[in-house]
C-alpha atoms as an extended CHARMM CRD file, in Angstrom:
* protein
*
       184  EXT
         1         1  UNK       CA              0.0000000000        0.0000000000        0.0000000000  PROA      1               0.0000000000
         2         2  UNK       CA              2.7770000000        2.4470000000        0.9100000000  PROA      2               0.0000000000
         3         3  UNK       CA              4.2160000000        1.5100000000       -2.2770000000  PROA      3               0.0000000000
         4         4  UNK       CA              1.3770000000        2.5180000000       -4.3410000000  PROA      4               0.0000000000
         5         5  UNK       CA              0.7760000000        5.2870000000       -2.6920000000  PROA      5               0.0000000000
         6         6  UNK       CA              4.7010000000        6.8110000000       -3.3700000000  PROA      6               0.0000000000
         7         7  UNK       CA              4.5660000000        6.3340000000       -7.1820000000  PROA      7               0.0000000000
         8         8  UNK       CA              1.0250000000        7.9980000000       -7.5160000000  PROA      8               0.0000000000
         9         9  UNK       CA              2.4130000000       10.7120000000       -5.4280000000  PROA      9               0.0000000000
        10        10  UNK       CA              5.6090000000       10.5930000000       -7.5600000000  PROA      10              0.0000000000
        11        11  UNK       CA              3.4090000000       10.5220000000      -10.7530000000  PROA      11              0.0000000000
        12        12  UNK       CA              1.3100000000       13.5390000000       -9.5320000000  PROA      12              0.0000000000
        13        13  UNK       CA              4.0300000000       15.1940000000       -8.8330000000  PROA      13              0.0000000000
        14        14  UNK       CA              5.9590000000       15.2710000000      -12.4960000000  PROA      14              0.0000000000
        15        15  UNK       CA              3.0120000000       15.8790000000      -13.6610000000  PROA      15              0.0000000000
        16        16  UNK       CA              2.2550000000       18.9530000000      -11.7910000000  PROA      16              0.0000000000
        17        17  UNK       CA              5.9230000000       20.3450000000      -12.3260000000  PROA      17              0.0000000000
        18        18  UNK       CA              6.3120000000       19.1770000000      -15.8190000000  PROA      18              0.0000000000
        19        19  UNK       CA              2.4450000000       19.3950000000      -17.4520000000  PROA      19              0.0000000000
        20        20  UNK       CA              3.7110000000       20.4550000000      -20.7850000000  PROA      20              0.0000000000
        21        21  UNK       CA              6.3970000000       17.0130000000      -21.3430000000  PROA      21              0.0000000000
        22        22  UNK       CA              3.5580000000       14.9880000000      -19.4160000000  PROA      22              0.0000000000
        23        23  UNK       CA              0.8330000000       16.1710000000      -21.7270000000  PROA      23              0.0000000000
        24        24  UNK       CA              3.1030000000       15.4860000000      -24.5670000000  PROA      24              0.0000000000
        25        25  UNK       CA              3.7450000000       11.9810000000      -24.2260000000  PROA      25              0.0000000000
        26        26  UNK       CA              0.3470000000       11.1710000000      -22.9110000000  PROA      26              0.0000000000
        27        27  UNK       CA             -1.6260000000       12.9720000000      -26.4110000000  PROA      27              0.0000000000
        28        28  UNK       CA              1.1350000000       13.9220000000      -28.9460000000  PROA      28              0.0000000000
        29        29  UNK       CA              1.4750000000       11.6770000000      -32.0350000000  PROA      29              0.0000000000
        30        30  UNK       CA              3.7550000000       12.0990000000      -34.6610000000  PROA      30              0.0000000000
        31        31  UNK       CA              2.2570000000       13.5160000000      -38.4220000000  PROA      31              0.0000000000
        32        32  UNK       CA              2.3380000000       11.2450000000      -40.5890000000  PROA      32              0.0000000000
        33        33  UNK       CA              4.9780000000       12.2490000000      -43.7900000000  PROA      33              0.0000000000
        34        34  UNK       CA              5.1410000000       10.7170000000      -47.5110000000  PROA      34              0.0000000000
        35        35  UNK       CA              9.1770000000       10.7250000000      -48.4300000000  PROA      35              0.0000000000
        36        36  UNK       CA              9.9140000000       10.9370000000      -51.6430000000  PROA      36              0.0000000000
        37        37  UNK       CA             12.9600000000       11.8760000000      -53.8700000000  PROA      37              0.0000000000
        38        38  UNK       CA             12.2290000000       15.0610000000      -56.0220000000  PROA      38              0.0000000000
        39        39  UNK       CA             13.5180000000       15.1150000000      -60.2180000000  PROA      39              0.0000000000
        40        40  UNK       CA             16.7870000000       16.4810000000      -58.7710000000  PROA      40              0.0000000000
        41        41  UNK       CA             17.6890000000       13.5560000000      -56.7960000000  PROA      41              0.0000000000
        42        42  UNK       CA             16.9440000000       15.2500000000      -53.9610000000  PROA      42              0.0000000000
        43        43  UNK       CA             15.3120000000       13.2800000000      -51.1040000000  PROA      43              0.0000000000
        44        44  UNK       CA             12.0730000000       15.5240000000      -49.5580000000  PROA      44              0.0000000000
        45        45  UNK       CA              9.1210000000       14.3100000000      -46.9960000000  PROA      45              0.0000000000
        46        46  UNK       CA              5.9540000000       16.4720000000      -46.8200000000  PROA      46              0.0000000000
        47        47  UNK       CA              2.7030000000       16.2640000000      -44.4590000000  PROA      47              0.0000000000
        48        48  UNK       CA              0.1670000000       14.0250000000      -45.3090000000  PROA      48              0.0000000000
        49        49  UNK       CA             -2.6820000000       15.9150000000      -45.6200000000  PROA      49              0.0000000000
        50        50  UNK       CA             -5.4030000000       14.2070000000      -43.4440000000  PROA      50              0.0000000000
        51        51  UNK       CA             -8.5620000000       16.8130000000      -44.0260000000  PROA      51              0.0000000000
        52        52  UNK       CA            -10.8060000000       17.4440000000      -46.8460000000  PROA      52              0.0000000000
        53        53  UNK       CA            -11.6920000000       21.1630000000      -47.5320000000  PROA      53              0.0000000000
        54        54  UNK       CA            -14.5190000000       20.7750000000      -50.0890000000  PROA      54              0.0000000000
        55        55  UNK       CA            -15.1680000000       24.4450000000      -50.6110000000  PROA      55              0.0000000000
        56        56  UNK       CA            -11.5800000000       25.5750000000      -50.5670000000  PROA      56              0.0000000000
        57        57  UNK       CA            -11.0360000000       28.6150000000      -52.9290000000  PROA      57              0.0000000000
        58        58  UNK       CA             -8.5420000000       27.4860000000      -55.9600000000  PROA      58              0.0000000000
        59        59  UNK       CA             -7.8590000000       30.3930000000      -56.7990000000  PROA      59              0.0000000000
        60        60  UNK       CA             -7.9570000000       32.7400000000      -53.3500000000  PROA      60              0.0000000000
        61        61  UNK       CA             -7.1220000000       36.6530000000      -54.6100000000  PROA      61              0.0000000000
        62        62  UNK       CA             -8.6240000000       38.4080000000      -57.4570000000  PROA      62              0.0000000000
        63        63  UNK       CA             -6.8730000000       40.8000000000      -59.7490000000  PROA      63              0.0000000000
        64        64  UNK       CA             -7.0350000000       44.5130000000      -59.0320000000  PROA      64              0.0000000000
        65        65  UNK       CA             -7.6870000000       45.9110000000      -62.8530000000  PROA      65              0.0000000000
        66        66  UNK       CA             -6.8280000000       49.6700000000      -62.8040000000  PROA      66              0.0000000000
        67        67  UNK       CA             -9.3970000000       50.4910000000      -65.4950000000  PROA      67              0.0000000000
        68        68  UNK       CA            -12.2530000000       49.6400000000      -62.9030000000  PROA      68              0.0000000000
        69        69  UNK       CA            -13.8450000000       52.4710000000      -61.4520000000  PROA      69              0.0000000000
        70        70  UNK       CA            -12.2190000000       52.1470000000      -57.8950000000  PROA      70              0.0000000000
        71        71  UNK       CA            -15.7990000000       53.0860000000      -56.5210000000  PROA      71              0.0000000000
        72        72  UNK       CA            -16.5280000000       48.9290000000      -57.3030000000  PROA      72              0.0000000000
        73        73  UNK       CA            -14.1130000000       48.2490000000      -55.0780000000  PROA      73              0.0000000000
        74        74  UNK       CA            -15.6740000000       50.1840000000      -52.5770000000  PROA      74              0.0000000000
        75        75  UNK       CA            -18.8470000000       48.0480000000      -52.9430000000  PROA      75              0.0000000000
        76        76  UNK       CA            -17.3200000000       44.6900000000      -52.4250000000  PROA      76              0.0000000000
        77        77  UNK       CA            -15.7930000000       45.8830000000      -49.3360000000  PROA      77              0.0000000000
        78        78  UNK       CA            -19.4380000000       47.7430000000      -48.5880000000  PROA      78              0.0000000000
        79        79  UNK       CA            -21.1850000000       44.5040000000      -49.2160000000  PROA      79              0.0000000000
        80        80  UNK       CA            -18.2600000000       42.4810000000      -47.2900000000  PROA      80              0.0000000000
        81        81  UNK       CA            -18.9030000000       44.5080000000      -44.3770000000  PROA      81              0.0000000000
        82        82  UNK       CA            -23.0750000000       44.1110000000      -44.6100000000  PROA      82              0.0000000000
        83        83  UNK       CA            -23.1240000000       40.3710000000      -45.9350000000  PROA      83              0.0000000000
        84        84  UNK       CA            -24.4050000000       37.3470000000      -43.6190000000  PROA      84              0.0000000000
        85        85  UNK       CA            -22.9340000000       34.0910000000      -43.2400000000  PROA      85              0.0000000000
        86        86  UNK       CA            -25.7430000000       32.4840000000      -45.0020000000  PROA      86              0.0000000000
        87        87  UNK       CA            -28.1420000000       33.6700000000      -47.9470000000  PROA      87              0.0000000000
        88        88  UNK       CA            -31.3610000000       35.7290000000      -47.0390000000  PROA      88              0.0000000000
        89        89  UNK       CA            -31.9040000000       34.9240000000      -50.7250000000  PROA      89              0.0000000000
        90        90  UNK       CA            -32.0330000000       38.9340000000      -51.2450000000  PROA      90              0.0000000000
        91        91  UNK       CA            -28.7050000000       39.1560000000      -53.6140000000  PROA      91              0.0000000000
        92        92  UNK       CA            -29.7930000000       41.4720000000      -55.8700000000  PROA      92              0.0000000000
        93        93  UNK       CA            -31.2410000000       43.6940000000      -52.6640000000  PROA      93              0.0000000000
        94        94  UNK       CA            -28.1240000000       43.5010000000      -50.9870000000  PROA      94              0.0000000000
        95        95  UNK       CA            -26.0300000000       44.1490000000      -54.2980000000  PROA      95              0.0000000000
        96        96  UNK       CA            -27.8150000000       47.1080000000      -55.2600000000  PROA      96              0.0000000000
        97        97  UNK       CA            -27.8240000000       48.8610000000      -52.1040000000  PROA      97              0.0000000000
        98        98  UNK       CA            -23.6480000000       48.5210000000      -51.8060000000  PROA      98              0.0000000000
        99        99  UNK       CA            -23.5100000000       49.6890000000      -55.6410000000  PROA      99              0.0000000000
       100       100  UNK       CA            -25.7860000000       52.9200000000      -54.2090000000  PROA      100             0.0000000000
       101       101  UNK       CA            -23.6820000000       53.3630000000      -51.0640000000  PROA      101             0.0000000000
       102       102  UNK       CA            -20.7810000000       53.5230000000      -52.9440000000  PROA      102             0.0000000000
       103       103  UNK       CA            -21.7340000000       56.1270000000      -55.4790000000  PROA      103             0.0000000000
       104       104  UNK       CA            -21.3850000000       53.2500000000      -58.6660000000  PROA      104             0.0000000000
       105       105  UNK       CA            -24.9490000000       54.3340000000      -59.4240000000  PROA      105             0.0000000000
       106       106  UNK       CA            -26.7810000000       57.4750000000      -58.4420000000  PROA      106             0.0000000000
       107       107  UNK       CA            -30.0090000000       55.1230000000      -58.2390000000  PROA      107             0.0000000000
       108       108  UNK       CA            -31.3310000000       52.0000000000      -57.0650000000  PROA      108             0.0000000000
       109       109  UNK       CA            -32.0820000000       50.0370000000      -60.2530000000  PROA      109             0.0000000000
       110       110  UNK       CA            -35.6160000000       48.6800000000      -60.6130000000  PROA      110             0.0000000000
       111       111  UNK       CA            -35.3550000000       45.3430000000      -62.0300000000  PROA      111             0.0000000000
       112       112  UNK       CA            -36.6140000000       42.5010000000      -59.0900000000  PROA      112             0.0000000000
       113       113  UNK       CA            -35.1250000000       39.4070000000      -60.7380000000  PROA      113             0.0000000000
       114       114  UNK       CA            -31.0880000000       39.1240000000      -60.2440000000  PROA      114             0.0000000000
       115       115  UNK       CA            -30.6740000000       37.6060000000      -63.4230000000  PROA      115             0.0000000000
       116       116  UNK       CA            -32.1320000000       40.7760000000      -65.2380000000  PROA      116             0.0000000000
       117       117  UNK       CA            -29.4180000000       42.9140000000      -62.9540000000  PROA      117             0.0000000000
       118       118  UNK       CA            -26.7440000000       42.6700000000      -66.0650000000  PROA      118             0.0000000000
       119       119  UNK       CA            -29.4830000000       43.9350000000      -68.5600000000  PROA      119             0.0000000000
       120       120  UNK       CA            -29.8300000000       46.7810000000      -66.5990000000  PROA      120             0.0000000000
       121       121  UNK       CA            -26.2860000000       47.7380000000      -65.7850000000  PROA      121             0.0000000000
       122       122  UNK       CA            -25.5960000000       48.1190000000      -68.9270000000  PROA      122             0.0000000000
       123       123  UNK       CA            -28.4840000000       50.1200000000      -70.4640000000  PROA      123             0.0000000000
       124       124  UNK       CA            -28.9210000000       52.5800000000      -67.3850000000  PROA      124             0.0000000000
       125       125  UNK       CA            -25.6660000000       52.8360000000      -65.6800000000  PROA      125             0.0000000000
       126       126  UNK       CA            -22.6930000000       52.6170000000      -68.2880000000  PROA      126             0.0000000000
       127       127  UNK       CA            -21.7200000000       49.4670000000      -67.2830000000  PROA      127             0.0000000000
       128       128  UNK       CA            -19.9850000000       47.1210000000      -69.8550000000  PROA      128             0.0000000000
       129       129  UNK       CA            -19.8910000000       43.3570000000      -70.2460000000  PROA      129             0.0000000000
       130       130  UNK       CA            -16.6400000000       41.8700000000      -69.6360000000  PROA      130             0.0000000000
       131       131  UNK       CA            -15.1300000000       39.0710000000      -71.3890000000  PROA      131             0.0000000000
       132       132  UNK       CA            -14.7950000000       36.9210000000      -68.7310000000  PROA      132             0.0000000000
       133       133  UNK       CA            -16.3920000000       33.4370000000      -68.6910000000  PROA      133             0.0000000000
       134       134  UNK       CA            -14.8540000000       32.3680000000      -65.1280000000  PROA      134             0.0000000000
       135       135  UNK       CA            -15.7290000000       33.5950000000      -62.0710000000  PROA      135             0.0000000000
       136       136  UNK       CA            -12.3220000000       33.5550000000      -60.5500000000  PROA      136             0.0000000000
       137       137  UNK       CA            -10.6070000000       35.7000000000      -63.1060000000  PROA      137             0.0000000000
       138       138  UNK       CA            -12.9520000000       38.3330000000      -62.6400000000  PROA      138             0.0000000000
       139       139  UNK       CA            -12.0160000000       41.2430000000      -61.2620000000  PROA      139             0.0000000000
       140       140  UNK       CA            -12.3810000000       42.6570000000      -57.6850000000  PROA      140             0.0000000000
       141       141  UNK       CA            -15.7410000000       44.7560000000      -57.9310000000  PROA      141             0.0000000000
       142       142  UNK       CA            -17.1610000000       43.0250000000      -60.8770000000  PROA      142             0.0000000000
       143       143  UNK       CA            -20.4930000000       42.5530000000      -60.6780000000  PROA      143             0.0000000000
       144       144  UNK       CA            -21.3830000000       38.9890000000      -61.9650000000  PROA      144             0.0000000000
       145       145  UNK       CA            -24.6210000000       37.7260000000      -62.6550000000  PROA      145             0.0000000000
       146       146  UNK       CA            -25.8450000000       34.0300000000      -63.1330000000  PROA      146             0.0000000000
       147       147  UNK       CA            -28.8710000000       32.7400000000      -64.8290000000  PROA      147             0.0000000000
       148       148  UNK       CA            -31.8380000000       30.3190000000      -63.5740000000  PROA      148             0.0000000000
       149       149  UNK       CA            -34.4050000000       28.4590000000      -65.7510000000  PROA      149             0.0000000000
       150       150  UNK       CA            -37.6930000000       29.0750000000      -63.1270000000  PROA      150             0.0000000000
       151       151  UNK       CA            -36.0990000000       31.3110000000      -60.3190000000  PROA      151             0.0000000000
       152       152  UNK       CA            -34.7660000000       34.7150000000      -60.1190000000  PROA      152             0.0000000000
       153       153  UNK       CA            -31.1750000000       33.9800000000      -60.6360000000  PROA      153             0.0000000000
       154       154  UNK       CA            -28.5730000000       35.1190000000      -58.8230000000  PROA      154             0.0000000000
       155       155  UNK       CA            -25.8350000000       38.0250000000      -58.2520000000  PROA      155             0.0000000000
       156       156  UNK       CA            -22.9530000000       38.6180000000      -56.4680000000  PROA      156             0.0000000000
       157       157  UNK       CA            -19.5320000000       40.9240000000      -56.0610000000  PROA      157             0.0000000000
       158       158  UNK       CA            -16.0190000000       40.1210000000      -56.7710000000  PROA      158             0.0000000000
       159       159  UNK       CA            -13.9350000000       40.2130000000      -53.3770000000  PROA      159             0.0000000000
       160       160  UNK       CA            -10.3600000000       39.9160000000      -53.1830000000  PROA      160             0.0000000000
       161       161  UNK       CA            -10.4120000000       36.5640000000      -51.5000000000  PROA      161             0.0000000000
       162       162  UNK       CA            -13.9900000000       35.5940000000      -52.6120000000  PROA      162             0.0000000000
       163       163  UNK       CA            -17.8840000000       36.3260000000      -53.5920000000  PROA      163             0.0000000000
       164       164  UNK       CA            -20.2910000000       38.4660000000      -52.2170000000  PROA      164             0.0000000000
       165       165  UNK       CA            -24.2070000000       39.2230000000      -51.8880000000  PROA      165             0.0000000000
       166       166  UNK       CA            -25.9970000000       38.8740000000      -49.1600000000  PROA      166             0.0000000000
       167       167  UNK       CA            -23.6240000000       36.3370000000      -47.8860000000  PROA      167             0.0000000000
       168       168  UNK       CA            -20.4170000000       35.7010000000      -48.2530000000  PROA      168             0.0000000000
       169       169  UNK       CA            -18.4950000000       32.6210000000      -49.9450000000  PROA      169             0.0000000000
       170       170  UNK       CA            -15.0170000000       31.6180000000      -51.0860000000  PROA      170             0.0000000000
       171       171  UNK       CA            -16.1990000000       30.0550000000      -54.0410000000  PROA      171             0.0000000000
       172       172  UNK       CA            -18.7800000000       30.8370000000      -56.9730000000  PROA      172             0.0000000000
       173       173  UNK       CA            -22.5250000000       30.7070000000      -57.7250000000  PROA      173             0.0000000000
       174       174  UNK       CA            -22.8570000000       27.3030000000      -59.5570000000  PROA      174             0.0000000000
       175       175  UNK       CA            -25.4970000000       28.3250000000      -61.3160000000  PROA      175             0.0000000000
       176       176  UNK       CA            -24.8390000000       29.5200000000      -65.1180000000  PROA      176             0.0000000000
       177       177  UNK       CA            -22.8320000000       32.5620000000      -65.4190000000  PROA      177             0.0000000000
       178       178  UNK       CA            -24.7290000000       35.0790000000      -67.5080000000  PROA      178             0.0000000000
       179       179  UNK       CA            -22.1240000000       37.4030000000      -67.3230000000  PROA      179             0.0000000000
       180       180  UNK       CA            -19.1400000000       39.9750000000      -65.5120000000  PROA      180             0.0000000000
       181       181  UNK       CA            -19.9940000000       43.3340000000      -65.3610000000  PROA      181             0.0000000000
       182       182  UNK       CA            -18.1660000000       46.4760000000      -64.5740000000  PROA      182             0.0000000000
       183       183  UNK       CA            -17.7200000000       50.4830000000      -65.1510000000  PROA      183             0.0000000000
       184       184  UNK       CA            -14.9030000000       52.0910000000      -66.2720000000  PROA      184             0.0000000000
């Protein structure tokens, strides 16, 4: 009994004065690595990467294009800064009222329907179709707008590291892109 009794007290003990190298040999394991020689001849080991990321951005940071009116990238950092974490399904809402907050448009456009938004752009505001047909090379404060057979469609803002609406997201709309507008 004695015996017992001095190495729990002994093992209490290095564990109160040494937590840190306790706690490291009770929970620490080693990450796994994949070795491998490189087309140098070089020998090299990296992590193995134990986590899927399905909606991981590809491509993370949009182009700045200096023939943008800088008052688009005002909006995507207006709409950043109102945006929820998930869709109100009010894109077109939420898009317009960043475009009118940062003077892009002296007016709210009318249009409901977010897949109309481009139509409108363009004939009322002096905005011109891009040619872009990828979302990710479009540039920061582009306003891109995606079809929809039966429902409204959709709309969102280029961000630096993303999209933008009424929520925000690090990847697309995967509905069908319409197209990427913008004002010069």
């Amino acid at each position: 009994m004695r015996k017992l009794l001095t190495v729990i007290l002994i093992t209490l003990g290095c564990a109160t004065f040494c937590p840190h190298q306790a706690l490291a040999l009770m929970f620490s394991a080693p990450k796994p690595t994949f070795a491998y020689t490189d087309a140098s001849g070089k020998k090299q080991s990296v992590e193995v990467v134990d986590k899927y990321y399905p909606k991981k951005i590809v491509e993370p940071f949009a182009k700045v294009d200096g023939n943008i009116d800088p008052k688009l990238r005002r909006a995507a950092t207006i709409a950043e800064e109102r945006a929820r974490a998930h869709s109100l399904s009010k894109c077109w809402h939420f898009v317009k009222e960043a475009l009118v907050a940062a003077g892009v448009v002296k007016s709210r456009p009318q249009t409901t329907l977010a897949k109309q938004a481009g139509q409108e752009l363009v004939s009322n505001y002096g905005f011109k179709k891009l040619p872009v047909s990828n979302p990710y090379e479009a540039p920061v404060g582009s306003v891109l707008v995606y079809g929809a057979k039966r429902a409204a469609g959709h709309v969102e803002i280029r961000t630096e590291n993303g999209f933008v609406s009424d929520f925000r997201s690090k990847t697309p709309s995967r509905r069908p892109l319409l197209g990427v507008f913008a004002k010069s």
